[in-house]
C-alpha positions as CSV (number, residue, x, y, z in Angstrom):
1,X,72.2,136.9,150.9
2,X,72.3,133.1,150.1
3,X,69.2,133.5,148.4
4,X,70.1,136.2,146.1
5,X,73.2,134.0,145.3
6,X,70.9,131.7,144.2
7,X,68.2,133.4,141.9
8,X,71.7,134.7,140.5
9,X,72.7,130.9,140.0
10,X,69.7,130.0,138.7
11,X,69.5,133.0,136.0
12,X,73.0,132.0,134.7
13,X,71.7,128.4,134.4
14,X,69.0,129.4,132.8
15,X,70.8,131.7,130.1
16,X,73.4,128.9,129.6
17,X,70.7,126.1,128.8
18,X,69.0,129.0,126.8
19,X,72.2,129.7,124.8
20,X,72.8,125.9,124.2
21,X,69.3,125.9,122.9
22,X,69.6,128.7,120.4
23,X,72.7,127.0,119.5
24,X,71.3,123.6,118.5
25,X,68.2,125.3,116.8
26,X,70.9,127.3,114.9
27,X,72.7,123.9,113.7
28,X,69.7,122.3,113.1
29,X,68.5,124.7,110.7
30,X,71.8,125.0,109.1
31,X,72.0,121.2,108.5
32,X,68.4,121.7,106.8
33,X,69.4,124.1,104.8
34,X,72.2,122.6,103.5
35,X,70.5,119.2,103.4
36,X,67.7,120.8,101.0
37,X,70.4,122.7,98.7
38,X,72.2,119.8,98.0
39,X,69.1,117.5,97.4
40,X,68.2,120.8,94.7
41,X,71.4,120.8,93.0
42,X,72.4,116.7,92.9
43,X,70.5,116.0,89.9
44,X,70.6,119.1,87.9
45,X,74.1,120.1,88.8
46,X,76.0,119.5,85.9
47,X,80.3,118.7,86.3
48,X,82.7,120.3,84.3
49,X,84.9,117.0,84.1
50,X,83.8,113.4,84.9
51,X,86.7,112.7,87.9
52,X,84.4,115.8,89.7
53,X,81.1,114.2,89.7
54,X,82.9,110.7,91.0
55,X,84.6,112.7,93.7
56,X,81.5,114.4,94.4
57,X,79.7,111.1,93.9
58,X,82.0,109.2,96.7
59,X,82.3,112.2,99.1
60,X,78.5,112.0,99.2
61,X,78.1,108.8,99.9
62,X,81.0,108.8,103.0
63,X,78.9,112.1,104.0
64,X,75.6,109.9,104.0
65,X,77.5,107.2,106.2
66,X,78.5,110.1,108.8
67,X,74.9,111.0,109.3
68,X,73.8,107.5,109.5
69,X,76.4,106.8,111.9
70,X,75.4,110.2,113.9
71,X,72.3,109.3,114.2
72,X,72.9,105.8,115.1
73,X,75.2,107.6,118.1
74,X,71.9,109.5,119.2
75,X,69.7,106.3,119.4
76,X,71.9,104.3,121.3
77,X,71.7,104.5,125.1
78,X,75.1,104.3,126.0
79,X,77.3,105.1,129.2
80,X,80.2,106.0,127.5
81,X,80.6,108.0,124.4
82,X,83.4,105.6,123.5
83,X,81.2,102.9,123.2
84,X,78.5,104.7,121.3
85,X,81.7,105.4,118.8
86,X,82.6,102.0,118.7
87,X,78.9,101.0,117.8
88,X,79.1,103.5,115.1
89,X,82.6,102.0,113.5
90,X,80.9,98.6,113.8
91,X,77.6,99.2,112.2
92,X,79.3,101.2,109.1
93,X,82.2,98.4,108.7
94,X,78.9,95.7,108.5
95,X,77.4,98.1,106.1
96,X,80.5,97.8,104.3
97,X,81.4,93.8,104.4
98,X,77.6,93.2,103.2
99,X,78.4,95.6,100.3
100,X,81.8,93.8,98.9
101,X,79.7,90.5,99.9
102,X,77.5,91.3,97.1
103,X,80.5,91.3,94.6
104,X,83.1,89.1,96.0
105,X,80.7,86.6,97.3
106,X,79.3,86.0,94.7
107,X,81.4,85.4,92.0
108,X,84.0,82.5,91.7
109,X,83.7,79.7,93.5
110,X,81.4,80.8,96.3
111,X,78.1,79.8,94.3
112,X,79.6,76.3,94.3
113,X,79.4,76.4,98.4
114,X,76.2,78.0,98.4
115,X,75.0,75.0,96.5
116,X,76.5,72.4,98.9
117,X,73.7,69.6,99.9
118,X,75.6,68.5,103.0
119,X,74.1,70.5,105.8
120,X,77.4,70.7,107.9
121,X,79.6,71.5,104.5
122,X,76.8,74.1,104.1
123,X,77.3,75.4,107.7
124,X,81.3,75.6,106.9
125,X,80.6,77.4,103.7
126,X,78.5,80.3,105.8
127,X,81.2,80.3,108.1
128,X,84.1,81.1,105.3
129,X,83.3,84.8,104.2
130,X,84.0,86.2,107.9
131,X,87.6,84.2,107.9
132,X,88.6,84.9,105.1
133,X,87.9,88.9,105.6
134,X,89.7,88.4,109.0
135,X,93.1,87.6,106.8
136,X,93.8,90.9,107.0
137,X,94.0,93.5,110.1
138,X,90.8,95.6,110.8
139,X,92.2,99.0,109.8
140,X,93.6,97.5,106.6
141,X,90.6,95.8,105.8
142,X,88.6,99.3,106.4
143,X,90.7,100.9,103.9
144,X,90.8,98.4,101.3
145,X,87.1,98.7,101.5
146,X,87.5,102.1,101.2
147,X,89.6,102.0,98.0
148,X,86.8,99.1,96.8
149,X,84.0,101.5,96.9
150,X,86.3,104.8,95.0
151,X,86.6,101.7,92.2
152,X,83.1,100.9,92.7
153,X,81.8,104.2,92.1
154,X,84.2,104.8,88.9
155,X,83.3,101.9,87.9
156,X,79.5,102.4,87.7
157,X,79.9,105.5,86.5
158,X,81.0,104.5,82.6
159,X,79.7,102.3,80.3
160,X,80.9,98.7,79.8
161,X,83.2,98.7,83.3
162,X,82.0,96.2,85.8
163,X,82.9,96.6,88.8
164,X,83.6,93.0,89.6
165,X,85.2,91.2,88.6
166,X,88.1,93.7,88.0
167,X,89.2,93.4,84.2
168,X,93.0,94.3,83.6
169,X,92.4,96.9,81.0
170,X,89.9,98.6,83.0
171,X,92.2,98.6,86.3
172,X,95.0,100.6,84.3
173,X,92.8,103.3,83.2
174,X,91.4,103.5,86.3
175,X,95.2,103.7,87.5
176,X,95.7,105.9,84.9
177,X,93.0,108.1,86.4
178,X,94.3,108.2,90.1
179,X,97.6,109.2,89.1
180,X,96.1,112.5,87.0
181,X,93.0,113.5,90.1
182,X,95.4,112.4,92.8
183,X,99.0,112.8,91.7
184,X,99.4,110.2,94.5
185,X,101.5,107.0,94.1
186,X,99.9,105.7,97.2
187,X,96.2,105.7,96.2
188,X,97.9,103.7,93.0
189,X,99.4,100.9,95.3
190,X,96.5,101.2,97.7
191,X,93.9,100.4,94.6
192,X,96.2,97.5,93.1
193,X,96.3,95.9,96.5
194,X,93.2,96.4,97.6
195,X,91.5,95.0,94.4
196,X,94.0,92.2,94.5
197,X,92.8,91.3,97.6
198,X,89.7,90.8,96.8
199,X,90.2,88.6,93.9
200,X,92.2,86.4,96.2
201,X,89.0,86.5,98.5
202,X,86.9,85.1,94.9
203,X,89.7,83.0,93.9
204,X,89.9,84.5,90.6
205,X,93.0,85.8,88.4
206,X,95.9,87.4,90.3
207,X,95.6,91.4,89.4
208,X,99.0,92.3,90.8
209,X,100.7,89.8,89.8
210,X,99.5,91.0,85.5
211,X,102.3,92.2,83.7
212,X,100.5,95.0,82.0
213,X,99.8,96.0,85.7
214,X,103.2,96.1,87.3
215,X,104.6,97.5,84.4
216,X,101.8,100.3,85.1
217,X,102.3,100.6,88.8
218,X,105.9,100.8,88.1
219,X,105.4,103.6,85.6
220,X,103.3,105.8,87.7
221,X,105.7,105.5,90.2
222,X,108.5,107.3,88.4
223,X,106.3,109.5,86.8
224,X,104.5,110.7,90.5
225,X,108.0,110.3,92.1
226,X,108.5,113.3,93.6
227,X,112.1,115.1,93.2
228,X,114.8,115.0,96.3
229,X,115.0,118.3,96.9
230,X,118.7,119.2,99.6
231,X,118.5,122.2,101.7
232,X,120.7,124.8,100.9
233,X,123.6,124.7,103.2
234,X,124.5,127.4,105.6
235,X,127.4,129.7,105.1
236,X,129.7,131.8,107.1
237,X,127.7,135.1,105.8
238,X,124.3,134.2,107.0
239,X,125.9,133.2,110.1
240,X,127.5,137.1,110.2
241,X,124.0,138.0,109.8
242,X,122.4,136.8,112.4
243,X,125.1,137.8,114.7
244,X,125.1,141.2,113.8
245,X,121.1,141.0,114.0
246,X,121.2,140.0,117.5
247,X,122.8,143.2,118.5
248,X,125.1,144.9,121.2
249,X,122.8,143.6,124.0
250,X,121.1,140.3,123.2
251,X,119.2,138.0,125.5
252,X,120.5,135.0,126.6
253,X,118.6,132.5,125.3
254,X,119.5,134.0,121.6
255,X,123.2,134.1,122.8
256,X,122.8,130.6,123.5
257,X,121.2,129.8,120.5
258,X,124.4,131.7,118.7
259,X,126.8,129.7,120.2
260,X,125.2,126.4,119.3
261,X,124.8,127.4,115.7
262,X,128.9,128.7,115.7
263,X,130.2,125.4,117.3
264,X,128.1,123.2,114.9
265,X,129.2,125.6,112.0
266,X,132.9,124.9,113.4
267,X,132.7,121.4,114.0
268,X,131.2,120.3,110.9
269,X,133.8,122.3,108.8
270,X,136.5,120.2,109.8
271,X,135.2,116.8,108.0
């Protein structure tokens, strides 16, 4: 008998690790497939409007970052998937610094410490980049990085816009184009504060601090503002209703919830 129970054990074992099997060929293939049709269609694709080929543009490259990080996940040799995860977030936030290190670090006054003769000013000056990025809290750092690279890929994307350093007029039309493919005041603030920061990091001119900027943050607030809209208040008729829907016979939980609505409708009546 115990040995029947266990060819029976071992056939479901078998079947599962089958069926996990099938299951990764099936993903695997998938992820080919789609890998393939997009690689087809990137280049010859052509978008109706310019905002959908940025979008596209900066959804690919997060998407490129996911794989990388994936299979960075699969290569290390960890005891904990938690660690493995935080490997990941570490190796995409360096991929990150060394890409705003290009910009930022480059421009202003760091040349002038990269050109130090003093060997321990010049070991000071290598030191600066990482303190200065730590003047902010990791996850704000992340996503002012984040709003960077949406300004980095707009940027690149038209004719005479550098990236950085960030020219006023640019930064309002680029405000100007958040506001109409987000309709969100907070990627507006998050862009003017991010980019800000990063000037500070250069020591170059204040963007948020521009008058033509506040006056177009403050715009695109009102405009994006989104109306306060008050609930309709509760009358003695929709009350009657939902007595009268309850019924002769009604449970008691819905009696219950009946009296609480009647004695709030009561009490609030009197002020």
């Amino acid at each position: 008998m115990s040995t029947e129970g266990e060819k029976m054990d071992l056939l479901l074992k078998n079947m599962q690790t089958m069926q996990e099997q099938m299951k990764a060929m099936q993903k695997g293939q998938e992820e080919t497939c789609m890998r393939l049709a997009r690689q087809s269609h990137k280049d010859s694709y052509v978008f109706k409007k310019k905002g959908n080929e940025c979008q596209f543009k900066a959804k690919e490259e997060v998407k490129e970052r996911l794989e990388v990080a994936d299979g960075y996940l699969d290569r290390v040799e960890a005891a904990s998937g938690k660690e493995q995860l935080d490997l990941a977030k570490k190796e995409l936030g360096t991929r990150l610094k060394k890409e705003i290190a290009e910009d930022v670090f480059a421009s202003g006054v760091w040349p002038l410490l990269s050109n130090l003769e003093d060997p321990e000013l010049r070991r000071l000056a290598k030191a600066l980049p990482a303190t200065v990025l730590g003047s902010r809290a990791d996850s704000t750092t992340k996503k002012y990085l984040g709003a960077y690279q949406r300004w980095k890929v707009w940027a690149d994307a038209r004719q005479g816009v550098p990236s950085f350093p960030v020219h006023e007029r640019h930064l309002v039309l680029y405000l100007q184009h958040l506001s109409e493919s987000t309709g969100s005041k907070a990627a507006v603030e998050e862009a003017v504060h991010a980019l800000s920061w990063l000037h500070e990091l250069a020591w170059l001119q204040q963007l948020g601090g521009s008058p033509l900027v506040k006056c177009m943050v403050d715009g695109l607030k009102r405009i994006l503002a989104k109306p306060k809209v008050r609930k309709e208040p509760v009358t003695a008729d929709m009350l009657k209703a939902m007595v009268e829907a309850a019924g002769p016979d009604p449970p008691l939980s819905e009696v219950r919830l009946l009296a609480v609505c009647l004695v709030a409708f009561a009490g609030f009546l009197r002020w």
